[in-house]
C-alpha positions in Angstrom: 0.0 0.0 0.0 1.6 3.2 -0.9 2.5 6.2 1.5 2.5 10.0 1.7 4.2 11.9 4.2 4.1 15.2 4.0 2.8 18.5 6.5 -0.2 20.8 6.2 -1.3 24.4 7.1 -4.2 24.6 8.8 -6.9 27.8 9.6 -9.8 27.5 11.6 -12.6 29.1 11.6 -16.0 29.2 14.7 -18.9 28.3 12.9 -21.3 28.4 16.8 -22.9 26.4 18.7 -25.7 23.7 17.9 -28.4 22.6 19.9 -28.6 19.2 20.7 -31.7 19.3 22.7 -31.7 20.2 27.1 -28.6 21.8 27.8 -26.3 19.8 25.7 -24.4 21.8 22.9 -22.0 20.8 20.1 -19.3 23.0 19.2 -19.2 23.4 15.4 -15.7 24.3 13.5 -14.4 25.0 9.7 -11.4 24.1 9.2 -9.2 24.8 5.8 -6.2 23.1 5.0 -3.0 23.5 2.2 -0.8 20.4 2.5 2.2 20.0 1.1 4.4 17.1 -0.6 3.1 14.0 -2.4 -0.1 15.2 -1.5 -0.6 19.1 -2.4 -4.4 19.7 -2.3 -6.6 22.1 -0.1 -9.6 20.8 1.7 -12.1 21.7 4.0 -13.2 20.2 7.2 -16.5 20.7 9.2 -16.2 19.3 12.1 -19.0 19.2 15.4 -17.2 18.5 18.9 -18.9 18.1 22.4 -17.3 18.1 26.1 -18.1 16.3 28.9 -18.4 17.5 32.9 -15.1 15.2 33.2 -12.0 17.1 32.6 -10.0 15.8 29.7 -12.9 14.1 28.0 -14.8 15.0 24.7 -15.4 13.9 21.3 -15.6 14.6 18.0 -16.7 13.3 14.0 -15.5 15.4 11.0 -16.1 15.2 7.3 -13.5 16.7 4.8 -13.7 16.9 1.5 -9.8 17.3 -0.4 -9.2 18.6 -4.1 -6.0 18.3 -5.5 -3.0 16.1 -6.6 -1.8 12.8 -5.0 1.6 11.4 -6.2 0.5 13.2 -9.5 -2.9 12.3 -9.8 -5.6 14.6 -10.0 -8.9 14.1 -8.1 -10.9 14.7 -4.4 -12.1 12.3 -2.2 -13.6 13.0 1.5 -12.7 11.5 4.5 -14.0 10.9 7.9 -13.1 11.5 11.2 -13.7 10.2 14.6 -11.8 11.5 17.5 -11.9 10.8 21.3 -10.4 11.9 24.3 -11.0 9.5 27.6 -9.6 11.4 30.4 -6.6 13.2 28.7 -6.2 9.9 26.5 -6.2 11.2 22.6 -7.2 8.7 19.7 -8.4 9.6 16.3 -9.3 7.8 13.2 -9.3 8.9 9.5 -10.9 7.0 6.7 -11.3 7.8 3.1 -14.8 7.4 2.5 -15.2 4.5 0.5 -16.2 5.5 -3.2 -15.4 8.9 -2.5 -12.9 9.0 -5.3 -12.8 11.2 -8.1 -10.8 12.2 -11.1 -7.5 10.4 -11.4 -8.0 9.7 -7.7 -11.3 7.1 -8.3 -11.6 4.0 -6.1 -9.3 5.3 -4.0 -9.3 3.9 -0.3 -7.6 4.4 2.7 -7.0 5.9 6.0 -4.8 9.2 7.5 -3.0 10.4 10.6 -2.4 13.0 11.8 0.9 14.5 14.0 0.8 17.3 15.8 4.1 18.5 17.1 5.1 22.0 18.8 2.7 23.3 16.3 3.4 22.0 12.9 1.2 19.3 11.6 2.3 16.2 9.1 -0.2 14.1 7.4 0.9 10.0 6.6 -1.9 8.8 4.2 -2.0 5.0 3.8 -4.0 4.9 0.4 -4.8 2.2 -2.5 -6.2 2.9 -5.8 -8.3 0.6 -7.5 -9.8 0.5 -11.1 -13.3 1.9 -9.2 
């Protein structure tokens, strides 16, 4: 399965709150990315998070939705995200939403992570292409 490894800029952006019914809200967020190396595409992200009354937990899903070139293909696909943090404990999964694929990038499938490190982010996509 190939590899890309590369960083990404990131800008976000406070979309509000949203109701989800008592006093429960969700945080809603826009975020735009560049990234750089094999793959050099811009996306967006919109992404709803929530808290809990226990300090270091929350959660949140994404989808994003990338447009550009991957090892010199042209396409987009969209992913997923699904992050959680129990008690200060951080995990996240990425998935390429199956079928998502377009362009030179069709029947693509896959997943992402994501490293954050004294402020600069790197991607590593894991990624197959099929004939779709």
């Amino acid at each position: 399965m190939p590899i890309a490894h590369g960083r990404f800029d990131v800008k976000r952006s406070p979309q509000g709150a949203l109701d989800l019914g008592g006093d429960a809200q969700a945080m809603h967020m826009r975020f735009d990315k560049v990234f750089d190396g094999p793959l050099a595409a811009t996306s967006v992200v919109h992404m709803m998070a929530v808290g809990t009354a226990t300090e270091g937990s929350a959660g949140y899903v994404a989808v994003e939705r990338l447009d550009g070139r991957l090892d010199g293909r042209a396409g987009r696909f969209s992913m997923m995200h699904f992050g959680v943090m129990d008690r200060g404990t951080p995990s996240l999964r990425i998935e390429i939403v199956p079928d998502s694929g377009e362009g030179e990038l069709a029947g693509i499938r896959g997943s992402m992570r994501i490293d954050i490190a004294d402020g600069d982010h790197a991607y590593t996509l894991d990624y197959a292409l099929s004939d779709g």
